[in-house]
MARFI-359536 format. One record per residue (C-alpha): residue in three letters; x, y, z. Coordinates in steps of 0.001 Angstrom, whole numbers, plus 500000, padded with zeros to 6 digits. Layout:
! residues N
ALAXYZ ...
//
This chain:
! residues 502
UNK167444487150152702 UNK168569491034152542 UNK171733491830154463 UNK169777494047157168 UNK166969490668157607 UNK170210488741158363 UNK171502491068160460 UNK168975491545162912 UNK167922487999162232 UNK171274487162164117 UNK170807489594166962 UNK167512487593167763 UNK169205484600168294 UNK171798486400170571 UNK168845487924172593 UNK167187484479172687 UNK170409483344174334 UNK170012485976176685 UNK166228485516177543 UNK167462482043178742 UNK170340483203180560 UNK168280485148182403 UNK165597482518183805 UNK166449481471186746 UNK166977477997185901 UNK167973476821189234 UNK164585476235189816 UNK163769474793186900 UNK163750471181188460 UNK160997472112190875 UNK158737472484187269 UNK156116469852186474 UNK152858469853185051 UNK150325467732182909 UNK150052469103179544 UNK146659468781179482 UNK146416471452182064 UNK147629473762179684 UNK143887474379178138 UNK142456477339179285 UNK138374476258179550 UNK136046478630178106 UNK131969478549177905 UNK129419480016175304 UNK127926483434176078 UNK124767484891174786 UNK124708487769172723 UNK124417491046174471 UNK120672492807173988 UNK120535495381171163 UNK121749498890172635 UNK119867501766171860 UNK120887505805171521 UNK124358505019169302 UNK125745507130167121 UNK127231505537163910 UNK128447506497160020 UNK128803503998157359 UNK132724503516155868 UNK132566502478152993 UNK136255502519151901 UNK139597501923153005 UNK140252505628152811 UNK137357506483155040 UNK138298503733157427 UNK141676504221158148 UNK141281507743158375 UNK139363507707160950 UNK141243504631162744 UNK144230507569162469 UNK142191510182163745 UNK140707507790166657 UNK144704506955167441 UNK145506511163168077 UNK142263511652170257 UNK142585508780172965 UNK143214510000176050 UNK142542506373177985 UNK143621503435176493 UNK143817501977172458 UNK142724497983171734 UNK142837497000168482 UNK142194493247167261 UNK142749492007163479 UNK143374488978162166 UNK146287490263159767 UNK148754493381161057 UNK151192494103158228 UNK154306495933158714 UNK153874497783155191 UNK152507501550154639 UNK149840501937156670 UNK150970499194159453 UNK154281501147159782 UNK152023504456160049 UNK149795502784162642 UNK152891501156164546 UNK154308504787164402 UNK151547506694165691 UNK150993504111168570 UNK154321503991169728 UNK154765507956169685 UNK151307508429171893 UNK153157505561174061 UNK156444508143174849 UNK153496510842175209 UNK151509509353177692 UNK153490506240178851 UNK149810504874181264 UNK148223504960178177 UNK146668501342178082 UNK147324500233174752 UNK146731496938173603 UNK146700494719170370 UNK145624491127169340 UNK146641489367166538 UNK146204485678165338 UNK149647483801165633 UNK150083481938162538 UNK148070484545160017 UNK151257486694160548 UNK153842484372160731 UNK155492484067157455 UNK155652488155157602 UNK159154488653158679 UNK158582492246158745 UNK155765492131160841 UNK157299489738163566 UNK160041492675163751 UNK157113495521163661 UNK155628493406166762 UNK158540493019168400 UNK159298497064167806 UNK155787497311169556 UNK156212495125172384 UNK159875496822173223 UNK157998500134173315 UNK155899498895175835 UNK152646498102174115 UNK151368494533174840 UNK151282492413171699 UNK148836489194172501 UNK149096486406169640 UNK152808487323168920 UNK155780486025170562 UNK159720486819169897 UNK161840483648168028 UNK158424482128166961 UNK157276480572170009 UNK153462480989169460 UNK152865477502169599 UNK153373477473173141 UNK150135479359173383 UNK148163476940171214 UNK149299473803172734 UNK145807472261172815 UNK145863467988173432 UNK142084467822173729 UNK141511469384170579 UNK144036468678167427 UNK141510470871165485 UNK142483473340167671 UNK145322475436165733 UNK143230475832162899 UNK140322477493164678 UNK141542481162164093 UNK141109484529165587 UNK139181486552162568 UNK137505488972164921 UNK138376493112163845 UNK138095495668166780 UNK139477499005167052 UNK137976500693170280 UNK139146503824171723 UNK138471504911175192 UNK135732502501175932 UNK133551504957173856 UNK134121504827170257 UNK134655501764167744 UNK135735500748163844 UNK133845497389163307 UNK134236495526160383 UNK135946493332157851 UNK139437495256157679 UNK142458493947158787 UNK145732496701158817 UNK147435496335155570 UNK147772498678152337 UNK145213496208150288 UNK141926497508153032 UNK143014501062153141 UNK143844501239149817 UNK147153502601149438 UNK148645502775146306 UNK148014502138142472 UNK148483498721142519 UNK145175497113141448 UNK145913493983143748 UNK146276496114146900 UNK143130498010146075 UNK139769495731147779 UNK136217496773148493 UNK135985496391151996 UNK133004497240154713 UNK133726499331158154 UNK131141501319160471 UNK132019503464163351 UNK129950503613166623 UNK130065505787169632 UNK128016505170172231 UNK126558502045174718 UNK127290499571172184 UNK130919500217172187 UNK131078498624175769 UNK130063495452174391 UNK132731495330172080 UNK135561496330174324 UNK134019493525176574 UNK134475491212173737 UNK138517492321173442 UNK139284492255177186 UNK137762488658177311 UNK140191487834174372 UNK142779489215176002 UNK142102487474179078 UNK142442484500177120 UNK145681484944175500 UNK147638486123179056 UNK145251483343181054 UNK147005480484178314 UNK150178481820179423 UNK149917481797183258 UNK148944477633182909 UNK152918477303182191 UNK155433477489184607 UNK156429480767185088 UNK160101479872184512 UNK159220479025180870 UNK156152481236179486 UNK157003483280177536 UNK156441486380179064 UNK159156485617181841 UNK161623485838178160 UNK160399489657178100 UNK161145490112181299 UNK164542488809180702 UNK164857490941178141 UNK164116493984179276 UNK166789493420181984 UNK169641492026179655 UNK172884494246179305 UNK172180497725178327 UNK174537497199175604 UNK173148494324173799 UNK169830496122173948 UNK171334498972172510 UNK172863496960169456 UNK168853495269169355 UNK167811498778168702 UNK170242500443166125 UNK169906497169163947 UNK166263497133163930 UNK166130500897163155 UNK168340499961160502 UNK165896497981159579 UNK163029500228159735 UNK164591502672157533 UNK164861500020154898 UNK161384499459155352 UNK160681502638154992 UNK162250502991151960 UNK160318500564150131 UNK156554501484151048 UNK154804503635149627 UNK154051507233151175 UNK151744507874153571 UNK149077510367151537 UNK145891511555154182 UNK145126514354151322 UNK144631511644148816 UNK142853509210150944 UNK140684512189151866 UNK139835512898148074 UNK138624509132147786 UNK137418508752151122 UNK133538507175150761 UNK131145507149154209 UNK127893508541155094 UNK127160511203157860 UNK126694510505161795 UNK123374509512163069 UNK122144509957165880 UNK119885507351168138 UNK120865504590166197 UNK119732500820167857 UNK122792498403167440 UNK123369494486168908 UNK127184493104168791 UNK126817489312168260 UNK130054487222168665 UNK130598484122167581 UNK133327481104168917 UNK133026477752167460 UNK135926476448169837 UNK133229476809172547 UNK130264475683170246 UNK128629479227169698 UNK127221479901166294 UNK125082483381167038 UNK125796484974163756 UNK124889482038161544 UNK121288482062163520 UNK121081486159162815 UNK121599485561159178 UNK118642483193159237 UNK116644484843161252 UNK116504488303159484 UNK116609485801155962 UNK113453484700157134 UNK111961487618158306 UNK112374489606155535 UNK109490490507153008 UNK111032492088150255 UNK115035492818149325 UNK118024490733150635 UNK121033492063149488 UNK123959490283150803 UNK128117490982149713 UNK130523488500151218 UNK133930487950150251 UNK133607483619150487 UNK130013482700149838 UNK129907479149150075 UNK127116478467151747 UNK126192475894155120 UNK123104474331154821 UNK121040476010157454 UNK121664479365155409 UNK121271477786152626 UNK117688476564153282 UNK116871480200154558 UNK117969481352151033 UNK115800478897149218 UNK112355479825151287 UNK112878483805150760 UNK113445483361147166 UNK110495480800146990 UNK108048483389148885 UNK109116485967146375 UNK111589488286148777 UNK114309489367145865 UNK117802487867146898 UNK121117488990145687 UNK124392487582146280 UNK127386489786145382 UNK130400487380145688 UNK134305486781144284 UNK134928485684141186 UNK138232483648140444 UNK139460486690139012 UNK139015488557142121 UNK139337485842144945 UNK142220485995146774 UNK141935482243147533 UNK139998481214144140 UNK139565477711144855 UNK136722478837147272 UNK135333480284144257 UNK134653476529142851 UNK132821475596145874 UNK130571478165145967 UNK129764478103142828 UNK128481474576143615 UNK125328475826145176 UNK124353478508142686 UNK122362476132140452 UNK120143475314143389 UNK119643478981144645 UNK119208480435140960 UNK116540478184140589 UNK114693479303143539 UNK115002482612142390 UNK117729483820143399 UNK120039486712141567 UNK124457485825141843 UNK126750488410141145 UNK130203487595141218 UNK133441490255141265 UNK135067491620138380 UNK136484494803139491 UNK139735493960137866 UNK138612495767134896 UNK138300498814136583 UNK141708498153138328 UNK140529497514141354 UNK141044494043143396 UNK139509491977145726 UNK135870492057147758 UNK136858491251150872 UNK133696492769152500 UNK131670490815154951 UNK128030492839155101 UNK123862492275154435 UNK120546494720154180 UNK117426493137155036 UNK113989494933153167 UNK116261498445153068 UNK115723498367157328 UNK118830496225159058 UNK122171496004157857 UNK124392493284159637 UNK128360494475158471 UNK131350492295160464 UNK134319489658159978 UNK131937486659159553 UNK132489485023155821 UNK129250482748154871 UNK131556480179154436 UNK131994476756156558 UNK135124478278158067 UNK133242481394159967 UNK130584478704161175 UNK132855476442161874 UNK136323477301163248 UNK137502481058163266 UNK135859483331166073 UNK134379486056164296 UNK132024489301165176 UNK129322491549163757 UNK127322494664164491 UNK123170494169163562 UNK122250497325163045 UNK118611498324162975 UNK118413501529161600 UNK116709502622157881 UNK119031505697156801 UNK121727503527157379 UNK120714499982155831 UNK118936502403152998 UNK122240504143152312 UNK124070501082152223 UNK121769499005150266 UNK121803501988147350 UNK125191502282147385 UNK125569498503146579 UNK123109498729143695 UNK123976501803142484 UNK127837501220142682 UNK128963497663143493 UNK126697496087141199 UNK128253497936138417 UNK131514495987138977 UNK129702492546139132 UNK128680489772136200 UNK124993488537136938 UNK125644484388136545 UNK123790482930134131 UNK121625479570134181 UNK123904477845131748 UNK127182479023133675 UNK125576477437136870 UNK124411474838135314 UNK127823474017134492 UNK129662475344137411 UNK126822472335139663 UNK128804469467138659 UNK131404468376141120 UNK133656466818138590 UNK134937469946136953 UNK135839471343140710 UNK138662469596142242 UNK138292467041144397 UNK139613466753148186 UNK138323463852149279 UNK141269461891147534 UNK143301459066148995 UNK146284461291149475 UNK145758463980151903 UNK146806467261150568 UNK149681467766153168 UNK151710464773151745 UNK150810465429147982 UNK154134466582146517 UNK151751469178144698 UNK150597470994147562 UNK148566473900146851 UNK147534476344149923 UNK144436477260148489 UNK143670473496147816 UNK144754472552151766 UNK142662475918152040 UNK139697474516150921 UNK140193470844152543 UNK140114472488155496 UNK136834473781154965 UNK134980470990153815 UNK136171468828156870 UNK134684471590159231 UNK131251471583157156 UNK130952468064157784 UNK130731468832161161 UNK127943471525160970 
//
C-alpha cells in the first residue's frame, strides 16, 4: 500500500469512529427488528409501449460516447443520473467525477445522482475514495457506502442467491430529456483512452432525445427508490445514511484533515492517469448523424423479480426475421430458448452471424469455453461464428452488447446472451425500429468488425463440442474451497448454476 493509500486509509477509520460517536446511541436499546424485514419486496413490470417521434445517433466508439456523456454533463440545467455497473476512478472517471462535482458548486439544486453495483467496485480502492469525494460534495452515491458497509444493503435471508444477482443496467440521462444507452461502463478501457491495447474495447452506445427518455429515467428513479427504500427498513440509528449525517456534522477540523489528505490523494492520482485528450478522441470519434422521428421501446429486465423481457425480444425478432441476423455480444453462451430461435432461422434459411470473444480477447476467457460448446450445433444449422481477434490490430476486448434484424431493428443495451443476463444481473436495452439506423449499424459491422474476426471452422467446433477438453465445474469440490481458485472458473460456476434454473 502507497504511503498516501495508508494515510487516508487511517483517517477513515478515525471518521468511522466519529460516525459512531455521533449516533445517538442512547436510544439504541429501543432498536429491534426481524431481519427478514429487511427485504424490500418488488414485482415484475411490463415493458413500456414503443415511443414514437425520438431523435437518436448511433455511437459507435468510446470516443463518440464519452464525448458526448461530457458534453451532456456541461448542458444540464435540471438534474444528472447516471447508472453503470463499473465507475473507475482512472482518466476519464476522475474527468467525469470532476466535471460533476464542479456543476455541483455551480448550481448546488442541481439533482445529481449516481448508481453503482456494490461489490463490482469494491476491490477499487481508488474508486471507494472517488465515491466518497462524490458523496462529500453532495452528490448522492446509491450502491456505495464509506468503510465497506454495502452489505448492509444486500442483507437478503430469503434469497442466498441474492448478492450475486447484480446491477448491470447503463443509464446516463440528462434533464429527463436526453439519454446514452448502452453497454459502457465509466472507465478508460470503453472510452478508449490511451495506447494501451488492453484498455482499448469495441463497445456499443446510442443517444436518444425525446419520449423515450422518460422511460428510462423511470427505470433509474425506481432503482433508486430501491437502494434508499433498503436503507429506511433499518433502524435509523444504524443505516448507514444516519453515518453521513454524522459526518457531515463531525468537528470542522477533522473534516478539514479528511479533505487535505484525500486531495493529497487525488493529486497522486492524477499523476498517474493518463491526460484527458477531447481533440484526440474527436479525431477517432465514430457515430452516425441525428434522426429524426425515430420509434424506440426500452425493455428492462430483473430476474430477482422473475422478469425476463429481453430474452423474449431476442426471440421474438429471431423469429420474425426473413433474411439477415447479425448479432455482436461480448459473452455468447447461449440459453436454450435463444438457442432454439437460432436453430429455426438458420434452418428456414435467414443468414445468422454471431460476432463473439475469443480467448484472446475475453476478458473472462473461460466463458469463451462454454460458448464455444454450442457452436457445433448452430454451425450445423447454418449458422456463421465469428469470434474476436482484434489483438492484432492492437485493439482489446468486445465488450458490446447489440443485434440487427433483416437491416430494419437494431436492439443495442447491457444484456450479455449469456445465462447470467437471463438469469441474475438486471439489465436494459433500447429496440429500436428504425432502417437508417439498423442499416448503418449492420454495414458498419460487416464492413468493419468483421474484418477483426476469425470465421470458426467445422473442425474447430467440432472439437471445441466436447465437454472434456472444457473444464469441468460440476466437481466434488466446490470452487470456493479449491486451494486453486480461479475467478474466472468461480465466474463461470456461477453461471451454469443460474442456467439450470432457466
Amino acid at each position: 500500500m502507497t504511503k498516501h493509500r495508508a494515510v487516508v486509509v487511517s483517517l477513515f477509520s478515525m471518521m468511522l469512529a466519529a460516525a459512531f460517536v455521533g449516533v445517538h446511541c442512547g436510544s439504541c436499546d429501543e432498536v429491534s427488528f426481524w431481519p427478514e424485514d429487511l427485504v424490500v419486496e418488488e414485482t415484475a413490470v411490463p415493458p413500456p409501449p414503443a415511443r414514437d417521434k425520438n431523435q437518436a445517433r448511433l455511437l459507435i466508439n468510446g470516443e463518440a460516447s464519452f464525448l458526448e456523456r461530457m458534453k451532456l454533463i456541461d448542458e444540464a440545467r435540471r438534474s444528472i443520473y447516471i447508472q453503470a455497473l463499473i465507475f473507475k476512478a482512472d482518466t476519464v472517471g476522475t474527468e467525469i467525477a470532476d466535471r460533476l462535482l464542479a456543476r455541483k458548486r455551480e448550481d448546488p439544486e442541481l439533482d445529481i445522482r449516481i448508481i453503482v453495483d456494490a461489490y463490482s467496485n469494491i476491490q477499487d480502492i481508488d474508486a471507494q475514495l472517488l465515491y466518497f469525494e462524490l458523496m462529500d460534495g453532495g452528490i448522492d452515491v446509491q450502491g456505495y457506502e464509506a468503510f465497506y458497509l454495502h452489505w448492509m444493503n444486500e442483507l437478503n435471508l430469503r434469497d442466498w442467491t441474492a448478492g450475486n444477482k447484480r446491477y448491470h443496467e447503463k443509464y446516463w440521462i440528462i434533464d429527463g430529456t436526453k439519454a446514452v444507452v448502452g453497454g459502457m461502463n465509466v472507465g478508460d478501457e470503453y472510452a478508449r483512452v490511451g495506447t494501451d491495447p488492453l484498455l482499448i474495447w469495441r463497445d456499443q452506445d446510442i443517444y436518444l432525445e425525446g419520449p423515450v427518455v422518460r422511460d428510462v429515467q423511470a427505470a433509474f428513479l425506481q432503482n433508486f427508490s430501491y437502494f434508499t427504500r433498503v436503507k429506511q427498513r433499518w433502524p435509523h440509528q444504524i443505516t448507514t445514511d444516519s453515518y453521513w449525517e454524522s459526518w457531515r456534522g463531525a468537528h470542522p477540523q477533522l473534516r478539514g484533515l479528511v479533505t487535505k489528505a484525500l486531495a493529497t490523494h487525488q493529486g497522486w492520482r492524477r499523476a498517474k492517469r493518463s491526460p484527458w485528450d477531447p481533440e484526440g478522441l474527436a479525431k477517432r470519434s465514430v457515430g452516425s448523424p441525428l434522426v429524426e422521428d425515430v420509434s424506440v421501446q426500452f425493455i428492462r429486465s430483473r430476474p430477482r423479480v422473475g422478469e425476463s423481457w429481453i430474452e423474449r425480444a431476442y426471440c421474438e425478432h429471431i423469429d420474425r426475421a426473413q433474411h439477415t441476423v447479425i448479432i455482436a455480444n461480448a459473452y455468447f453462451v447461449p440459453t436454450p430458448a435463444l438457442k432454439r430461435s437460432l436453430l429455426e432461422a438458420a434452418r428456414r434459411g435467414v443468414a445468422v452471424t454471431v460476432i463473439t470473444n475469443s480467448k484472446a480477447t475475453n476478458d473472462i476467457p473461460i466463458i469463451t469455453d462454454a460458448g464455444r460448446l454450442s457452436y457445433r450445433e448452430l454451425m450445423e444449422a447454418g449458422v456463421e461464428i465469428y469470434e474476436w481477434h482484434a489483438e492484432r490490430a492492437n485493439e482489446g476486448t468486445l465488450h458490446a452488447k447489440y443485434a440487427v434484424f433483416d437491416s430494419e431493428v437494431a436492439i443495442i443495451g447491457s444484456y450479455n446472451l449469456d445465462p447470467r443476463s437471463r438469469g441474475l444481473n438486471s439489465e436494459d436495452v433500447v429496440v429500436v425500429r428504425d432502417p437508417r439506423l439498423a442499416t448503418e449499424l449492420h454495414r458498419r459491422t460487416l464492413d468493419t468488425d468483421l474484418r477483426l474476426a476469425d470465421r470458426i471452422t467445422p473442425e474447430q467446433a467440432r472439437v471445441w463440442a466436447d465437454p472434456d477438453l472444457v473444464p469441468l465445474v460440476d466437481e466434488p469440490q466446490l470452487p470456493w474451497s479449491d486451494p486453486r481458485f480461479d475467478p474466472d472458473r468461480f465466474e463461470l460456476f456461477l453461471m451454469r448454476q443460474a442456467e439450470r434454473h432457466l
